[in-house]
The first five atom37 places (N, CA, C, CB, O) and aatype in JSON, in Angstrom:
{
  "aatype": [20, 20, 20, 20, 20, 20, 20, 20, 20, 20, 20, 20, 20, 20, 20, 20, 20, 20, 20, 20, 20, 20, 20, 20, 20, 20, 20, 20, 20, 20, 20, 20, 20, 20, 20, 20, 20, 20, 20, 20, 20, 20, 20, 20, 20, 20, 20, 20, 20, 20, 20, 20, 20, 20, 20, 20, 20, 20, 20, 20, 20, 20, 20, 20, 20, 20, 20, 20, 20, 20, 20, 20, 20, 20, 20, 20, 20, 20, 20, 20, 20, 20, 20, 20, 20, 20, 20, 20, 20, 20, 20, 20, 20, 20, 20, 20, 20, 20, 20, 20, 20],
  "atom_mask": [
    [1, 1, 1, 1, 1],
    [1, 1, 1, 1, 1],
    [1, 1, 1, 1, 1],
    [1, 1, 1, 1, 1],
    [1, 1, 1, 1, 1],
    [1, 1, 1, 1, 1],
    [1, 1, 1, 1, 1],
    [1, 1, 1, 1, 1],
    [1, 1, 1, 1, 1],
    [1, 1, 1, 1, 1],
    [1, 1, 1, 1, 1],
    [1, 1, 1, 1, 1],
    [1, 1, 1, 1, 1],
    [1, 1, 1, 1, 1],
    [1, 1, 1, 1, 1],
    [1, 1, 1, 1, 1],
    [1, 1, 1, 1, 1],
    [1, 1, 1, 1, 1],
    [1, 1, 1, 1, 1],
    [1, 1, 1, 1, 1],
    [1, 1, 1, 1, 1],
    [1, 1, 1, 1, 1],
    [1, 1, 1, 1, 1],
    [1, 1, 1, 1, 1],
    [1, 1, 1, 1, 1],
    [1, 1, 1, 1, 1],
    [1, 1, 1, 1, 1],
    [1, 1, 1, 1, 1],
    [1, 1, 1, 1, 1],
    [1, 1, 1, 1, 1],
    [1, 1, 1, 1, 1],
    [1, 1, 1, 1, 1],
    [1, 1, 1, 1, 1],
    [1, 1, 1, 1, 1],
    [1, 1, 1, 1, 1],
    [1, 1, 1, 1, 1],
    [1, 1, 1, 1, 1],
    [1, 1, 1, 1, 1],
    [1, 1, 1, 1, 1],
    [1, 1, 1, 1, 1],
    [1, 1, 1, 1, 1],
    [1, 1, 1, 1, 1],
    [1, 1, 1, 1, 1],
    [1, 1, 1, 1, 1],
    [1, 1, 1, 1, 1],
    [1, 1, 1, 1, 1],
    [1, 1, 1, 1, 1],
    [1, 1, 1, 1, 1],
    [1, 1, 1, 1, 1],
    [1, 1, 1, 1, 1],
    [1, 1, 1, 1, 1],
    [1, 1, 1, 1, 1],
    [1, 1, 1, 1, 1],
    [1, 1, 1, 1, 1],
    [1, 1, 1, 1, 1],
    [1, 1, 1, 1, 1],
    [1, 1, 1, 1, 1],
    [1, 1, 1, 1, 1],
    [1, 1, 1, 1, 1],
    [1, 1, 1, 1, 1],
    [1, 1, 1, 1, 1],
    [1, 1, 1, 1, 1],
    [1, 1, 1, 1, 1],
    [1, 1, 1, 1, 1],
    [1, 1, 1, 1, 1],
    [1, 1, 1, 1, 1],
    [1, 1, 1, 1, 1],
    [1, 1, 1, 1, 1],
    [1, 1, 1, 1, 1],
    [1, 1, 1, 1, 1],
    [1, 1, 1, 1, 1],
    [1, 1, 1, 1, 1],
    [1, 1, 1, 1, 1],
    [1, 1, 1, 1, 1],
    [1, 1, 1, 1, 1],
    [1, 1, 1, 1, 1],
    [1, 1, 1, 1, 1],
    [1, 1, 1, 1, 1],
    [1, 1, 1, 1, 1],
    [1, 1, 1, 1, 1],
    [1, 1, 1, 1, 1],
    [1, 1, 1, 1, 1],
    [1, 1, 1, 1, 1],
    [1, 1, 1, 1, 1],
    [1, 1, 1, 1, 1],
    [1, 1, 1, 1, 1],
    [1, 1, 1, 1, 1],
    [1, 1, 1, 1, 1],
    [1, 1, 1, 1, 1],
    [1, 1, 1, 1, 1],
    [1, 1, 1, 1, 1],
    [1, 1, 1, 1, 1],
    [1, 1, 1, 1, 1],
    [1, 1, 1, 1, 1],
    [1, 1, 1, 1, 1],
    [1, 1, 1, 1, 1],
    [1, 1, 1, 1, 1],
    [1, 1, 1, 1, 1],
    [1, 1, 1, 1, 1],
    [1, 1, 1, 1, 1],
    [1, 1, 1, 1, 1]
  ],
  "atom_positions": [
    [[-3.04, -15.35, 9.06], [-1.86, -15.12, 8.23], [-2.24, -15.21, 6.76], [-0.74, -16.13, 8.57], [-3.31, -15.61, 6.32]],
    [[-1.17, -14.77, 6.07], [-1.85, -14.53, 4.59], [-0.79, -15.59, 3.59], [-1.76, -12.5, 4.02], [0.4, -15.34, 3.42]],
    [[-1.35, -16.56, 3.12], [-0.6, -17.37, 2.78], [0.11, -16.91, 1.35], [-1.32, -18.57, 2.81], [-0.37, -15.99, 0.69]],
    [[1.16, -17.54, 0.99], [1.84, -17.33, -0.01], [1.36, -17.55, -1.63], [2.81, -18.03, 0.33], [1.53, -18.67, -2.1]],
    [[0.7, -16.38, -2.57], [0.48, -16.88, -3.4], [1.46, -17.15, -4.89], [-0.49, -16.36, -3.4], [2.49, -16.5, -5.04]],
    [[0.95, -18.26, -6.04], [1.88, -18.02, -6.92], [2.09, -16.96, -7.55], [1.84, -18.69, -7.61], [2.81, -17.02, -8.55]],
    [[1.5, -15.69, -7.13], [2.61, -14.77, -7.51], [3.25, -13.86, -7.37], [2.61, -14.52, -8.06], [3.83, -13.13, -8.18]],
    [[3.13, -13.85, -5.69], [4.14, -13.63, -4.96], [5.85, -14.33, -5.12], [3.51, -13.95, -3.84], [7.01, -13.91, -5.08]],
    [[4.73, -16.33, -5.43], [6.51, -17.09, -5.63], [6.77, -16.75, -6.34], [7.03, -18.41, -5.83], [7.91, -16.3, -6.18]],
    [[6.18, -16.51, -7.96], [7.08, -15.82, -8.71], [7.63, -14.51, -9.53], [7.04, -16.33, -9.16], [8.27, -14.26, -10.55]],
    [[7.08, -13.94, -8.61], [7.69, -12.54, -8.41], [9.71, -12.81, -7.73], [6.37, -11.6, -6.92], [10.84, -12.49, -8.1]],
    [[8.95, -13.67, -6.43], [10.63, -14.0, -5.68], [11.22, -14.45, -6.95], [10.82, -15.44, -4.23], [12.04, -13.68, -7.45]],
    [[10.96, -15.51, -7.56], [12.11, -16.71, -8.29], [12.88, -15.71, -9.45], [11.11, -18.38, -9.28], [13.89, -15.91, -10.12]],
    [[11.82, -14.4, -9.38], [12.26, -13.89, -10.69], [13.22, -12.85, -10.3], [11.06, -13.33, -11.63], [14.11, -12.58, -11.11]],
    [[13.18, -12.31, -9.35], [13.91, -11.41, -8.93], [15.47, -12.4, -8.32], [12.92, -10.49, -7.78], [16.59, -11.89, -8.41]],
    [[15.27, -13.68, -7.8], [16.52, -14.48, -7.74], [17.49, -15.09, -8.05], [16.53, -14.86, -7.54], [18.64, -15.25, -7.63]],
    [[16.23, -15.77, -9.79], [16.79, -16.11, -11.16], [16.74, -17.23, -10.96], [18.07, -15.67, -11.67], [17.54, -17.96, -11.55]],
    [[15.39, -18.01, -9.65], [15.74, -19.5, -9.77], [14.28, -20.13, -11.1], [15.61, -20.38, -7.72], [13.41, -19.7, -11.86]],
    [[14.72, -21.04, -10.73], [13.91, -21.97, -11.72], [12.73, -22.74, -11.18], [14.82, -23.02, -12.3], [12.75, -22.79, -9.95]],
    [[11.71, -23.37, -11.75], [10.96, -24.07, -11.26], [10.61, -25.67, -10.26], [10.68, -23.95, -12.08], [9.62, -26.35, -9.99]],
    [[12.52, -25.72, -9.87], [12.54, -26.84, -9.04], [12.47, -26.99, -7.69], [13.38, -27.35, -9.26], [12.45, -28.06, -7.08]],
    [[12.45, -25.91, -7.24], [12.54, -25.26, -5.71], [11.23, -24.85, -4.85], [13.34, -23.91, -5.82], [11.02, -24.79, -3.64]],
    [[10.17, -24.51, -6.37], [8.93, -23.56, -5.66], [8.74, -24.32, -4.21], [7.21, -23.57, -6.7], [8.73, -23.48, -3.31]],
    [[8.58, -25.78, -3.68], [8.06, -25.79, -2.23], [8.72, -25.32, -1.05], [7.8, -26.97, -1.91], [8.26, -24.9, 0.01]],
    [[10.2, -25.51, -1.55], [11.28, -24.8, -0.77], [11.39, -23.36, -0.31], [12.3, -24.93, -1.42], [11.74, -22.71, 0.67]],
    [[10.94, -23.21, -1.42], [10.76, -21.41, -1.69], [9.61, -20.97, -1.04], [10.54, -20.88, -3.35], [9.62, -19.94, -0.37]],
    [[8.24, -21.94, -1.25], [7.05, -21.34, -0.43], [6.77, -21.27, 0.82], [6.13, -21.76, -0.69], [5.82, -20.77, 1.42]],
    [[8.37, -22.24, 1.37], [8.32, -22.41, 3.1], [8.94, -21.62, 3.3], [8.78, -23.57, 3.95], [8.7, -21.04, 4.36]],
    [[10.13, -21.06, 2.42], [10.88, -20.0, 3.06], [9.83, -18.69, 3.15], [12.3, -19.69, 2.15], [9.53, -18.2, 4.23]],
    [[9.33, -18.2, 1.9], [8.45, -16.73, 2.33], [7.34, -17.11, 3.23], [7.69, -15.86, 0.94], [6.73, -16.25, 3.87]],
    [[7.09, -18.25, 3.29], [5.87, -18.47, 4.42], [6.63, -18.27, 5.53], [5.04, -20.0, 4.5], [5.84, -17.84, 6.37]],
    [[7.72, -18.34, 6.02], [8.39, -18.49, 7.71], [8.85, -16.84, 7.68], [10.14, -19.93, 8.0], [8.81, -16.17, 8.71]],
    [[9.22, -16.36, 6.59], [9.79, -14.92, 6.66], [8.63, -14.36, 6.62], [10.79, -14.37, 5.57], [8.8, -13.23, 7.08]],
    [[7.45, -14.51, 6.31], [5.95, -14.01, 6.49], [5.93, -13.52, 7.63], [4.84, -14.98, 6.41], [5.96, -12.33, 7.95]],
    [[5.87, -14.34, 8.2], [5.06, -15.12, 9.52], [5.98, -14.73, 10.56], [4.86, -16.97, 9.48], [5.48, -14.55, 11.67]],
    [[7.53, -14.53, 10.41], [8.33, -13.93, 11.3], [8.55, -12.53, 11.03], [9.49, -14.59, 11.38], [9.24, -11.98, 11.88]],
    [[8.12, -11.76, 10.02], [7.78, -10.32, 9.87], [6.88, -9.85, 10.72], [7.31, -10.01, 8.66], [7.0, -8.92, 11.52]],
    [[5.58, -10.83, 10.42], [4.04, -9.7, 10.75], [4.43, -10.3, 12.82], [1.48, -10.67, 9.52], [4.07, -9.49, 13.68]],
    [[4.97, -11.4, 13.22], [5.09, -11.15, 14.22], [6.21, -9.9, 14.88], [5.18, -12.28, 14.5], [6.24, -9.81, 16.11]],
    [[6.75, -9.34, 14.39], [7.93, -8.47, 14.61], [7.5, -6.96, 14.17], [9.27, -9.03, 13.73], [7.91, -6.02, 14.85]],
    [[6.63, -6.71, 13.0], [6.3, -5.59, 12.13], [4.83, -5.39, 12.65], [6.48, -5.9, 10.43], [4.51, -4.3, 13.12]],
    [[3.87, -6.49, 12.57], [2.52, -5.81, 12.45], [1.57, -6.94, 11.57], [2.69, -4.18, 11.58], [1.79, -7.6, 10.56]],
    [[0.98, -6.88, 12.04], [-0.43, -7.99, 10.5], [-0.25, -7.03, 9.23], [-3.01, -7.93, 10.99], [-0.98, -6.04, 9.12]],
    [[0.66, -7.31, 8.33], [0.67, -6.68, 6.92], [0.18, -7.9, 6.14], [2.23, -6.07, 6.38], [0.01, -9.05, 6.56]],
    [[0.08, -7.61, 5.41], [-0.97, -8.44, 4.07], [0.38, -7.89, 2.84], [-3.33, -7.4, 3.64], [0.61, -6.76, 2.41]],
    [[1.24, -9.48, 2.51], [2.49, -9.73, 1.56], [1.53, -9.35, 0.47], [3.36, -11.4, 1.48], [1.97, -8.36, -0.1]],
    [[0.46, -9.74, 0.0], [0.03, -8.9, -1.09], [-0.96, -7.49, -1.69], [-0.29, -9.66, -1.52], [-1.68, -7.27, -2.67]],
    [[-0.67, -6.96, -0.85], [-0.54, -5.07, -0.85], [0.06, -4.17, 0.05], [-1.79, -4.43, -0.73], [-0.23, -2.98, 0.18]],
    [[1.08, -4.92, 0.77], [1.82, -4.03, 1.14], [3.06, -3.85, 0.54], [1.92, -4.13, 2.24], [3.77, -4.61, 1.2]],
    [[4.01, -3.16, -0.55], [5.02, -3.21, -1.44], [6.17, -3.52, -0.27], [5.17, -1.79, -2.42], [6.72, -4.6, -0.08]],
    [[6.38, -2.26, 0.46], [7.43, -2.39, 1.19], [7.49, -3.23, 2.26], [7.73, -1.38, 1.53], [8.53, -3.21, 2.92]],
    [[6.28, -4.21, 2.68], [6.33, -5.28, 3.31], [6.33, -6.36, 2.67], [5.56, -5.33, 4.05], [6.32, -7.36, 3.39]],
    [[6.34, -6.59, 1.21], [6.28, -7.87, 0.53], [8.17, -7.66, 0.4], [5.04, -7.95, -1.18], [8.89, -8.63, 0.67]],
    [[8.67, -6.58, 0.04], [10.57, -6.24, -0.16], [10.85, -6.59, 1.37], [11.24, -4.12, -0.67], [11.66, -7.5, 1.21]],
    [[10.74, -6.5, 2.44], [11.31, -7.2, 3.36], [11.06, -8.43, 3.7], [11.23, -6.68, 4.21], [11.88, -9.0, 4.41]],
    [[9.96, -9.07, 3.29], [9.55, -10.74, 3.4], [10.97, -11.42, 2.2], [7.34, -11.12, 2.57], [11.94, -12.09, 2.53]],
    [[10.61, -10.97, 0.9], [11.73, -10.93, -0.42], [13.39, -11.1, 0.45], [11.58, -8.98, -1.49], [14.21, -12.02, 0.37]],
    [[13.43, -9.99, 1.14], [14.79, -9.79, 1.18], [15.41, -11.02, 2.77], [15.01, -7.76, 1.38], [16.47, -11.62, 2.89]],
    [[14.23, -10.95, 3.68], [14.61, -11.98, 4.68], [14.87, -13.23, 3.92], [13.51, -12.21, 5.78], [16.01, -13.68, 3.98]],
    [[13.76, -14.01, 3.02], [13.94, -15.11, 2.27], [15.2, -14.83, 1.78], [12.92, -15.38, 1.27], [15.89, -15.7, 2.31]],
    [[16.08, -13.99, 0.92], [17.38, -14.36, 0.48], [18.08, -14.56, 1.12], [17.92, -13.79, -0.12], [18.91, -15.32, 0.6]],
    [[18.38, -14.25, 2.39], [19.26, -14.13, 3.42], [18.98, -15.6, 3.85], [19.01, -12.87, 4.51], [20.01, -16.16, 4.22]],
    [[17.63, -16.52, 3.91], [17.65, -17.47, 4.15], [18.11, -18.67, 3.43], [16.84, -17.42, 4.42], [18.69, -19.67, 3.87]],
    [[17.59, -18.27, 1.8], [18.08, -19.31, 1.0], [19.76, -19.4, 0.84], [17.39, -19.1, -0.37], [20.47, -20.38, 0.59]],
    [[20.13, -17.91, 1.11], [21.87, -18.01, 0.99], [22.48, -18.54, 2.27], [22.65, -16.44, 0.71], [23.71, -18.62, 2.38]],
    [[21.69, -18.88, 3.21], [22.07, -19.28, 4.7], [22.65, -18.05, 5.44], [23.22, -20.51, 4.74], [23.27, -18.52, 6.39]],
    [[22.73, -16.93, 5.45], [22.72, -16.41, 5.96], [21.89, -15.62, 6.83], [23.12, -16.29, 5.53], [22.17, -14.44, 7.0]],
    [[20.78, -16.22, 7.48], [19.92, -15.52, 8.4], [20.43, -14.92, 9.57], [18.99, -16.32, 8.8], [19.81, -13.96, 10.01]],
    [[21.07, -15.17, 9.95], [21.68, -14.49, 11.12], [22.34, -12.7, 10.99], [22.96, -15.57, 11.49], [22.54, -11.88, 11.88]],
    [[22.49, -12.63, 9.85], [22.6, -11.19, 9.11], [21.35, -10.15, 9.15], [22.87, -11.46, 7.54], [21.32, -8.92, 9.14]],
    [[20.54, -10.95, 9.19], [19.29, -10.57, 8.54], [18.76, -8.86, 10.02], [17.89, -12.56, 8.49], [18.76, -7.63, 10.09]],
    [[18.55, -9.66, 10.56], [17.87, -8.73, 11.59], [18.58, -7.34, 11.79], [17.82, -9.46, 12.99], [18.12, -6.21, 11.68]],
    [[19.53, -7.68, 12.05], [20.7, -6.75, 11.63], [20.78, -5.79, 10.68], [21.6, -7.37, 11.31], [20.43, -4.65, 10.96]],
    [[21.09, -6.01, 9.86], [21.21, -5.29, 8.73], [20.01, -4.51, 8.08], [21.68, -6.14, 7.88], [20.06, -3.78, 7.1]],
    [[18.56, -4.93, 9.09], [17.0, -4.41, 7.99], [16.06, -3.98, 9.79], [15.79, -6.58, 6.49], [14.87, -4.08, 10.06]],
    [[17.13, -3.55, 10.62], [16.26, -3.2, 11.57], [15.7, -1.99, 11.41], [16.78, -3.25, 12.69], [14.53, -1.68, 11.67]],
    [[16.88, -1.04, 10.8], [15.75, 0.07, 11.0], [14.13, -0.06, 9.9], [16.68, 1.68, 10.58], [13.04, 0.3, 10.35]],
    [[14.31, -0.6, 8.52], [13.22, -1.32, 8.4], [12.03, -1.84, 9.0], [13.52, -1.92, 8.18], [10.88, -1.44, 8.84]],
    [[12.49, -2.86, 9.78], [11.96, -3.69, 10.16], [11.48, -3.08, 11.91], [12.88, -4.93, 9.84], [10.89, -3.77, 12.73]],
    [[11.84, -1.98, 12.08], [11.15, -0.94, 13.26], [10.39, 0.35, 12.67], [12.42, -0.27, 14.3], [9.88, 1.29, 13.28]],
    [[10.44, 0.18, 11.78], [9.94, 1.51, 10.92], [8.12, 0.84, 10.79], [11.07, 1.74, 8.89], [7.04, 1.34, 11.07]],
    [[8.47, -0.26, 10.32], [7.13, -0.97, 9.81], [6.28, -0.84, 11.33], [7.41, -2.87, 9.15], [5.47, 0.01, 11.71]],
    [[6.75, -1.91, 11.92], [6.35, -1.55, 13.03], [5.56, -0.33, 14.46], [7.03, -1.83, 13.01], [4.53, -0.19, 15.12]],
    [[7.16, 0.41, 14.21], [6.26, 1.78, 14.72], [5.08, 2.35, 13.58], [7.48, 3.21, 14.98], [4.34, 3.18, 14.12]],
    [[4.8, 2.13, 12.36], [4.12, 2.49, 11.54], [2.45, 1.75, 11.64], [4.96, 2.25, 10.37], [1.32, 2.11, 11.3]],
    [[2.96, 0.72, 12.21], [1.21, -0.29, 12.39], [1.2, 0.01, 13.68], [1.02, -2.33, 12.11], [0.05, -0.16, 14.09]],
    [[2.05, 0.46, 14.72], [1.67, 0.68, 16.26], [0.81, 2.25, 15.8], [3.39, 0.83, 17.62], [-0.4, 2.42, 15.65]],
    [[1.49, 2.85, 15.73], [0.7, 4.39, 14.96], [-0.94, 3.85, 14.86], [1.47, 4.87, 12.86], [-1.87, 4.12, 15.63]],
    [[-0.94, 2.97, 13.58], [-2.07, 3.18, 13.1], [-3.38, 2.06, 13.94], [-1.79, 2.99, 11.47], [-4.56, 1.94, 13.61]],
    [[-2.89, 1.59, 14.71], [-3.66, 0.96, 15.9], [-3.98, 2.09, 16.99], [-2.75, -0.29, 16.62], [-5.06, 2.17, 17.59]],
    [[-2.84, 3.01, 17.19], [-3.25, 4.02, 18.23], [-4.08, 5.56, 17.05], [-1.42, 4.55, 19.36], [-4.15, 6.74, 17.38]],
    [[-4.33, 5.24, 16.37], [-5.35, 6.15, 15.69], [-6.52, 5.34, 15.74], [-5.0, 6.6, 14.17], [-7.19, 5.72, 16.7]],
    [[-7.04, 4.45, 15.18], [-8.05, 3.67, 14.98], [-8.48, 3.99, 16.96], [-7.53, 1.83, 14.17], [-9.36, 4.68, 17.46]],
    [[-7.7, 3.37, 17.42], [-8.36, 3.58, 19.12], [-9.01, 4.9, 19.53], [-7.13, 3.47, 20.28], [-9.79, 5.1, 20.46]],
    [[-8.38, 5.98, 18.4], [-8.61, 7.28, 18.9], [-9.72, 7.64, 18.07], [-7.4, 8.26, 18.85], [-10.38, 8.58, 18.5]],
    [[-10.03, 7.22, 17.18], [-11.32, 6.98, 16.28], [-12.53, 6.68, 16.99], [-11.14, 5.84, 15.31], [-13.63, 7.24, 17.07]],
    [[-12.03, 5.63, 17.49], [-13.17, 4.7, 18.44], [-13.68, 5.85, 19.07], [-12.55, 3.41, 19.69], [-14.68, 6.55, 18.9]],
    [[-12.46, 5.87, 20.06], [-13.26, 7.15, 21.61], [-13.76, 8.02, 21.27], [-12.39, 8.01, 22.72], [-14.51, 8.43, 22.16]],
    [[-13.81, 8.86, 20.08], [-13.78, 9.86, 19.75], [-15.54, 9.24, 18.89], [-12.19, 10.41, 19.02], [-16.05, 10.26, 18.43]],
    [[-16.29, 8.24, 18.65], [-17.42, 8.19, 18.13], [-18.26, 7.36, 19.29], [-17.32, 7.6, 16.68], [-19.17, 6.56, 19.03]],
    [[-17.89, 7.62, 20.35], [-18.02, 7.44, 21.73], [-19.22, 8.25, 22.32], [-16.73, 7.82, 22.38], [-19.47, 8.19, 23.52]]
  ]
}
């Protein structure tokens, strides 16, 4: 897993408008929305994938506002897009393989 760096956190705090009293709070939340992405999406790497670091971002708000239960919901097709997108590129790489076979 790819751990959370500072500036990833503050990329989040800045886009949230929090302040510097929260960062450990904050680094457990994108660490669990990490970590419950790439199990659901795929092994993405939060720092180069844009549109996988905006859905880690956007699960964490839903968490800090307590609303997680929204979450899945509302960012599935997202959050199947990514997915079928790293299943894709696992079934190319395989076809790579056979193919230097």
């Amino acid at each position: 897993m790819y751990d959370i760096t500072d500036q990833v956190l503050n990329e989040f705090k800045e886009r949230m408008r929090l302040g510097d009293e929260e960062d450990e709070n904050l680094k457990r939340i994108l660490s669990a929305s990490n970590k419950d992405l790439v199990r659901l999406c795929g092994n993405y790497d939060i720092n180069i994938d844009e549109t996988f670091k905006e859905l880690v971002f956007e699960r964490s708000r839903y968490v800090y506002n307590d609303a997680l239960e929204y979450f899945n919901h509302n960012f599935l097709i997202q959050i199947n897009s990514l997915a079928i997108d790293k299943a894709l590129e696992s079934i190319d790489l395989e076809d790579d393989t056979d193919a230097a076979i």
